[in-house]
C-alpha positions as CSV (number, residue, x, y, z in Angstrom):
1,X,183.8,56.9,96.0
2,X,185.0,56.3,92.1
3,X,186.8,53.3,92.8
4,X,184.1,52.2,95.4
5,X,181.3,52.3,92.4
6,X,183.3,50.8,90.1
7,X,184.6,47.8,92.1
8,X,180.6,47.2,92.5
9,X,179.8,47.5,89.0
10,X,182.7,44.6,88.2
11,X,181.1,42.6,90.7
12,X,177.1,43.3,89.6
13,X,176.9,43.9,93.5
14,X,174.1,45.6,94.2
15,X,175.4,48.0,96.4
16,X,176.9,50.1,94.0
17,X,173.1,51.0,93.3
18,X,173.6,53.7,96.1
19,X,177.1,54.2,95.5
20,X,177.0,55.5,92.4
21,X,174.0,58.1,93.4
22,X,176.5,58.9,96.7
23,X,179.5,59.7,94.3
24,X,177.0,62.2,92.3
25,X,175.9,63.9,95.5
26,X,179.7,64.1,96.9
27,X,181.3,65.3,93.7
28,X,178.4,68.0,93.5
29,X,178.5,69.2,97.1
30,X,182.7,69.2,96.8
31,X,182.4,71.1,93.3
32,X,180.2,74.0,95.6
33,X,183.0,73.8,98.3
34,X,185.5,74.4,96.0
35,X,183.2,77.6,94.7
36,X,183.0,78.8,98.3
37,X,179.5,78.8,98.2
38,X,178.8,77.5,102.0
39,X,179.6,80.4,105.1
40,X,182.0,78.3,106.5
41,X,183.5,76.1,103.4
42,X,186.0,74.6,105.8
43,X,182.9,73.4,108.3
44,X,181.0,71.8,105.3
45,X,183.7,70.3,103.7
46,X,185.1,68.4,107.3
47,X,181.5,67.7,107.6
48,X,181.4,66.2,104.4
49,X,184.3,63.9,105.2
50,X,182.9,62.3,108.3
51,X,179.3,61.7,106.4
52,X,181.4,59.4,103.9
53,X,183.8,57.9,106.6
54,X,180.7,56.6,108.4
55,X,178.9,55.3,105.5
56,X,183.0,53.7,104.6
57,X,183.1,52.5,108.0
58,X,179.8,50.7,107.6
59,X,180.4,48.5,104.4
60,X,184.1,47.4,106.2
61,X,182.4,46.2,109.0
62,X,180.4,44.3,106.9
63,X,183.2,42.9,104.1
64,X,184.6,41.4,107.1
65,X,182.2,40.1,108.5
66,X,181.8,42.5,111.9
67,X,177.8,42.2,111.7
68,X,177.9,43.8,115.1
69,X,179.8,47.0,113.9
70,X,177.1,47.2,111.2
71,X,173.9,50.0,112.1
72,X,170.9,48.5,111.4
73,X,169.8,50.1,108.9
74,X,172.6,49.5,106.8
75,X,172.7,45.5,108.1
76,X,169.3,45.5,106.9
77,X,170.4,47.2,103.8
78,X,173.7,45.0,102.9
79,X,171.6,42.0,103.7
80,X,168.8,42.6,100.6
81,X,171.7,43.9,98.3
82,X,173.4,40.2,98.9
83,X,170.2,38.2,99.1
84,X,169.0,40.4,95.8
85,X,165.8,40.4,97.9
86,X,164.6,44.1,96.8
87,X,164.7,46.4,93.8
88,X,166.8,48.6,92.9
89,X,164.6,51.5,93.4
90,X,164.3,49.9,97.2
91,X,168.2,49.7,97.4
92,X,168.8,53.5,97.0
93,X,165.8,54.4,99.7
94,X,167.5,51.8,101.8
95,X,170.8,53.3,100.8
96,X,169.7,56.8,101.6
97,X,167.4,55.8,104.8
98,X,170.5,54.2,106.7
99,X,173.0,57.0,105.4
100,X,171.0,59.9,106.1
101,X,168.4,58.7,108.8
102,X,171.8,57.2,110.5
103,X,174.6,58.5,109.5
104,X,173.8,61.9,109.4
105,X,173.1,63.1,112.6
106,X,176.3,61.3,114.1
107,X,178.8,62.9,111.1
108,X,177.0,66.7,112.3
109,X,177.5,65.9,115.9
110,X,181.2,64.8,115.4
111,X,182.0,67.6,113.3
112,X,180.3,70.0,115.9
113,X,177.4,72.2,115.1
114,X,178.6,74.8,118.0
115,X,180.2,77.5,117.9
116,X,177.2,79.7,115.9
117,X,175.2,76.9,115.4
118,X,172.3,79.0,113.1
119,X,175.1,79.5,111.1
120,X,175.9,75.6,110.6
121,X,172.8,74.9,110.1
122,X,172.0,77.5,107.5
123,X,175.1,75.8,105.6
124,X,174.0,72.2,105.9
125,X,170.5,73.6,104.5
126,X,172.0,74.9,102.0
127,X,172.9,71.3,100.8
128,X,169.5,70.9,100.0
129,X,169.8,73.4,97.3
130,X,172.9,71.2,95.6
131,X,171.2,67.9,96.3
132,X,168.2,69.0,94.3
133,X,170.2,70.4,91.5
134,X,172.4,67.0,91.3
135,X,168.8,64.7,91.1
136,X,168.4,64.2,87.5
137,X,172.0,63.2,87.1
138,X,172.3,61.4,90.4
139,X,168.9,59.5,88.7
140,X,170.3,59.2,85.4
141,X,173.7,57.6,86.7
142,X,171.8,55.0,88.7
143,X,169.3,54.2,85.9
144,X,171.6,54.1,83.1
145,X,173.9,51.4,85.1
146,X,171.3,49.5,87.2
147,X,167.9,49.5,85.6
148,X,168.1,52.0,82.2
149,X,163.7,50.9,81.9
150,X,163.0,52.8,84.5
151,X,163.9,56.1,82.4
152,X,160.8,55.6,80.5
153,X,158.5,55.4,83.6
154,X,160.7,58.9,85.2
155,X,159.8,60.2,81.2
156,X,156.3,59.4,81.9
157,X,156.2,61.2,85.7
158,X,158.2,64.2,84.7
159,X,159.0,66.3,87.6
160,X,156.7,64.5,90.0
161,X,159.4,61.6,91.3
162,X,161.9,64.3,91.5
163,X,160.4,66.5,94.0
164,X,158.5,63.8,95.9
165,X,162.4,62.7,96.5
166,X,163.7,66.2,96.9
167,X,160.3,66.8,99.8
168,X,161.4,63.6,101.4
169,X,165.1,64.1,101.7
170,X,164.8,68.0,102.7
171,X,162.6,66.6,105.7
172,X,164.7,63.4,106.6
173,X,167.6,66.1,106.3
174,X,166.2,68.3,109.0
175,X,165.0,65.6,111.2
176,X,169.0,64.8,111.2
177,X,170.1,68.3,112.2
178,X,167.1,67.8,115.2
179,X,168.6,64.8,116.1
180,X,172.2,66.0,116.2
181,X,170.9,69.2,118.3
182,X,170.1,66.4,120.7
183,X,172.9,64.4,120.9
184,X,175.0,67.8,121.5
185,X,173.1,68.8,124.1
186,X,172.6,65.9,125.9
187,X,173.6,66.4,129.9
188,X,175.1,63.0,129.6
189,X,177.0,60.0,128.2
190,X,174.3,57.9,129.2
191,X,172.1,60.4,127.5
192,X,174.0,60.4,124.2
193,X,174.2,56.8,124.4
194,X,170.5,56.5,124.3
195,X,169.9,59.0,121.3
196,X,172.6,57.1,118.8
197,X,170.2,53.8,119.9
198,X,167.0,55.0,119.5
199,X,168.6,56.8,115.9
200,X,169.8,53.5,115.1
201,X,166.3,51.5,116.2
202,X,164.3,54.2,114.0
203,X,167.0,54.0,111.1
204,X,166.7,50.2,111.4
205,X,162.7,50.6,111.5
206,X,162.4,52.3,108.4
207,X,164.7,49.8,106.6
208,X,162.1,47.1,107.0
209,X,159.3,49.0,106.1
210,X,161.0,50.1,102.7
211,X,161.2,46.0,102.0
212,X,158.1,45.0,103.4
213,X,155.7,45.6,100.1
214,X,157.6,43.2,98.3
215,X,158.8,41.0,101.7
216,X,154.9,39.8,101.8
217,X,154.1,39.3,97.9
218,X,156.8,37.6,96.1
219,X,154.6,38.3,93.3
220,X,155.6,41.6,93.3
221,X,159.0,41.5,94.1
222,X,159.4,39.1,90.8
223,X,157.7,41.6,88.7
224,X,159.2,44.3,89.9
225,X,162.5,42.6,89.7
226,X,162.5,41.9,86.3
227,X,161.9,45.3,85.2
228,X,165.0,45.7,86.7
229,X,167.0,42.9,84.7
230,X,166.4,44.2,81.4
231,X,169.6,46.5,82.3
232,X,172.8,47.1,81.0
233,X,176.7,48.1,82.8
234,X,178.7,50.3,82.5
């Protein structure tokens, strides 16, 4: 994830925007492994392995060109990082739409959430706890190389940004664990292959809603994007 961020900082490629707030979360959640802090450490930390292989999985298909091997949601996402068609507050909620709304539910069902499956999900609820201690540095990491302005805006909201985020990831979060309790006990193939599509069709969905206040008023997309240019890299 280190040398994924800082290959998109050289470039000024705007996916790094969500990179570098996905290398906060996975240092912070492996810095808890490594305190034992989950029941099963072991579970969480294989868990946490798949999560990043899909979202790795995702940006290859695209780098070479494999649109077809691309979800949605990240397509969508990929697509308005090249194009530089959204903000860079829109390209971490597209960022975190396609890797939780996505990616999520398929790394939980891979991984397994049987046997004792109250106990796996009391440990990926616990990662709630770590994601909402890791916010103001996951924001501050992202501001300070993408769009430093913004700081005085999060100054001005205090806490409120934070736990409108923290509400909305906690819920997306355990809409993912619901939708991997369904793939696993699908009676079917066929059954499991309609989930992933309708996961991927609502992933997708949600990406296009994110961009469509600025999609329809170019107006506001300018504005908004140049807030965003007054920024510096690291």
């Amino acid at each position: 994830m280190t040398v994924l961020e800082q290959r998109f900082l050289a470039a000024k490629d705007r996916r790094g925007v969500f990179a570098s707030a996905y290398l906060q979360i996975t240092l912070a959640v492996a810095a808890k492994i490594r305190e034992g802090f989950f029941q099963d450490n072991a579970w969480t930390e294989r868990y946490l392995a798949a999560f990043a292989r899909l979202y790795k999985d995702a940006l290859d298909a695209w780098d070479r060109g494999d649109q077809g091997g691309v979800p949605k949601a990240w397509r969508i996402a990929f697509q308005a990082n090249t194009d530089r068609t959204s903000t860079v507050l829109q390209d971490l909620i597209l960022g975190v739409n396609a890797h939780v709304n996505h990616d999520l539910p398929l790394a939980l069902f891979e991984v397994g959430i049987e046997p004792d499956r109250e106990m796996r999900h009391a440990d990926h609820t616990a990662v709630n706890e770590v994601l909402r201690a890791a916010t103001d540095k996951l924001q501050e990491s992202v501001e300070a190389r993408y769009a430093p302005v913004l700081r005085a805006f999060d100054l001005a909201a205090g806490r409120f940004d934070e736990n409108v985020a923290n509400f909305s990831v906690t819920k997306a979060r355990e809409e993912a664990w619901r939708a991997a309790e369904g793939l696993t006990d699908a009676r079917s193939d066929i059954g499991r292959l309609a989930r992933r599509a309708a996961i991927d069709m609502a992933a997708g969905l949600f990406a296009r809603l994110v961009l469509l206040p600025t999609r329809f008023n170019p107006a506001l997309r300018r504005a908004l994007q140049q807030i965003d240019s007054i920024s510096v890299r690291a």
